[in-house]
C-alpha positions in Angstrom: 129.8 44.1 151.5 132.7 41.7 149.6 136.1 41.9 149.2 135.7 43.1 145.7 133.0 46.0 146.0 135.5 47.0 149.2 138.6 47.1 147.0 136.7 48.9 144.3 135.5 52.0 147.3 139.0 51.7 148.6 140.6 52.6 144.7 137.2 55.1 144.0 138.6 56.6 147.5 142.5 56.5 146.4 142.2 58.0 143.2 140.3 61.0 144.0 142.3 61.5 147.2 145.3 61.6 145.3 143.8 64.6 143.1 142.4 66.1 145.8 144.4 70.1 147.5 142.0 69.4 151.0 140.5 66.1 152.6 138.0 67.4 155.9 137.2 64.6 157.8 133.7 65.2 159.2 131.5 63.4 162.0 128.1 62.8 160.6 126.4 60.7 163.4 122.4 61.3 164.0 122.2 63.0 160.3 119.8 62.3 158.3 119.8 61.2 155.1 117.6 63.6 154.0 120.2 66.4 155.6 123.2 64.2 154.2 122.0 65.0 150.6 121.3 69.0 151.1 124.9 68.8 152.2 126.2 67.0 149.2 124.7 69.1 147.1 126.0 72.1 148.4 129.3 70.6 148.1 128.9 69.4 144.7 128.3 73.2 143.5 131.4 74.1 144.6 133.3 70.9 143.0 133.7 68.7 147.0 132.8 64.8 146.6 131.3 64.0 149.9 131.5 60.2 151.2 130.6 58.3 154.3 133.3 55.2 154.3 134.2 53.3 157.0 137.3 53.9 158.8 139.1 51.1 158.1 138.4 51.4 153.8 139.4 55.0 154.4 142.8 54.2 156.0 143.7 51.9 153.0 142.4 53.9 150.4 144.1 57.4 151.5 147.5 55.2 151.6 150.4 56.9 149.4 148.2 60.5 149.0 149.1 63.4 150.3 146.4 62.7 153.1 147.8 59.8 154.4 148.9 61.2 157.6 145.3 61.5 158.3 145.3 57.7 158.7 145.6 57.7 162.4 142.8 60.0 163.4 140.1 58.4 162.4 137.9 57.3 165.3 134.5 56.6 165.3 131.9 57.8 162.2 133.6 59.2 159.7 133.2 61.1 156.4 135.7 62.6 153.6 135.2 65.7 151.8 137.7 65.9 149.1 137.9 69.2 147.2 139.9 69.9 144.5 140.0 73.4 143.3 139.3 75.6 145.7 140.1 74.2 149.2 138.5 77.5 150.5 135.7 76.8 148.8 135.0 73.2 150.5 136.3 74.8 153.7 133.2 77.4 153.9 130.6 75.5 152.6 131.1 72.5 155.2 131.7 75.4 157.7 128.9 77.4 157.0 126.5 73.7 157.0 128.3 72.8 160.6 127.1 76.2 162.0 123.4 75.2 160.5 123.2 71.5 161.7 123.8 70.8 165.1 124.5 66.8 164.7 127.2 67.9 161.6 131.3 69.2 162.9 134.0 68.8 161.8 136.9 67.0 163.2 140.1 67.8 161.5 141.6 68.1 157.4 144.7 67.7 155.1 145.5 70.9 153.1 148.0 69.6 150.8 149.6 67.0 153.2 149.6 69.4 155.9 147.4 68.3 158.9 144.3 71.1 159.7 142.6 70.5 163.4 138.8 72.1 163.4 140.2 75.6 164.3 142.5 75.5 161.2 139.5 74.5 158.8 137.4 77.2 160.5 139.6 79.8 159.6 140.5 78.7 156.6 136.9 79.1 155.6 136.9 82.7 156.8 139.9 84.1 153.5 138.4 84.7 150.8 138.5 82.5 147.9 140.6 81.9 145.4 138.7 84.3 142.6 138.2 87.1 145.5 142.2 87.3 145.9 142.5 87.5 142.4 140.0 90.2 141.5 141.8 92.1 144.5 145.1 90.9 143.0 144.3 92.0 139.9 142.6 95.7 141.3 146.1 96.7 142.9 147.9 96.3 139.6 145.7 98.3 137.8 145.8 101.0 140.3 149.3 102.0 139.1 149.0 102.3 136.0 145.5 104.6 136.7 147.4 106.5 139.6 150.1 107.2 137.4 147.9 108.3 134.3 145.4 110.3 136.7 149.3 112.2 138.2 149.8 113.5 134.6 146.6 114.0 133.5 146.1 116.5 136.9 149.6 118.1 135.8 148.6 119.4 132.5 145.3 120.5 133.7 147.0 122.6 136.0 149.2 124.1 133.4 146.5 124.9 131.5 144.5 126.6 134.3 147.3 128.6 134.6 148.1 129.7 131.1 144.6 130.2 131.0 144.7 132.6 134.0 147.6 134.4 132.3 145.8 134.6 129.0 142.6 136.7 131.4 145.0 138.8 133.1 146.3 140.1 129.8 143.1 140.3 127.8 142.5 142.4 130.9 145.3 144.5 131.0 
């Protein structure tokens, strides 16, 4: 590899680490390249770019990102998931493939700049995602509204059933 097709991984690397909420950094040694691609494409469906760089381009190109501080921990074989949307997302999906593949961990993370060991990543992966909190979100405010509706609806009904039991006990008297 040149100088030239090294600077061009290094800004590839840059610019989508600069867009990127979560870099996981990721051991990959003794994969396969056949299991390296079932992992990208899970990634890919939920919007991660997965690449295996080498330490030192990875340094360089994650320089003046919000993952820089991520710099100094590489060690040995290395690979960068960056997600973008959902860092939840990219946190289960490499999760749940770690807990299928036994040569596949991961090592540690940046969740918009702040620095994730292996336990953080693993329970980030365990919340629910980012459209799960809203749907919730989005359930508790309508309860009020239904609550308060259902309170005055119940009220009326049990005026009714009373001027209704009035109305019998005449009729029968």
């Amino acid at each position: 590899m040149n100088r030239q097709e090294k600077a061009q991984i290094i800004e590839s690397l840059n610019e989508r680490a600069s867009k990127a909420s979560i870099a996981v950094v990721s051991d990959f040694k003794g994969m396969s390249v056949e299991e390296t691609n079932v992992l990208r494409d899970k990634l890919n469906e939920v919007g991660v770019d997965y690449q295996v760089v080498k330490n030192t381009l990875a340094r360089l190109a994650l320089e003046g990102t919000d993952h820089e501080h991520l710099s100094e921990q590489f060690k040995e074989n290395c690979a960068v998931a960056l997600g973008y949307d959902d860092p939840v997302a990219a946190a289960k999906a490499l999760a749940e493939f770690a807990k299928t593949s036994k040569k596949f961990e991961l090592k540690f993370a940046s969740l918009e700049g702040k620095y994730l060991d292996e336990a953080a990543v693993k329970e980030l992966a365990k919340m629910p995602s980012r459209p799960e909190l809203l749907s919730s979100m989005l359930g508790t405010m309508q309860a009020v509204p239904r609550n308060f509706v259902c309170l005055f609806a119940n009220v009326q009904r049990k005026l009714l059933w009373a001027l209704t039991a009035i109305k019998d006990q005449q009729e029968t008297a």
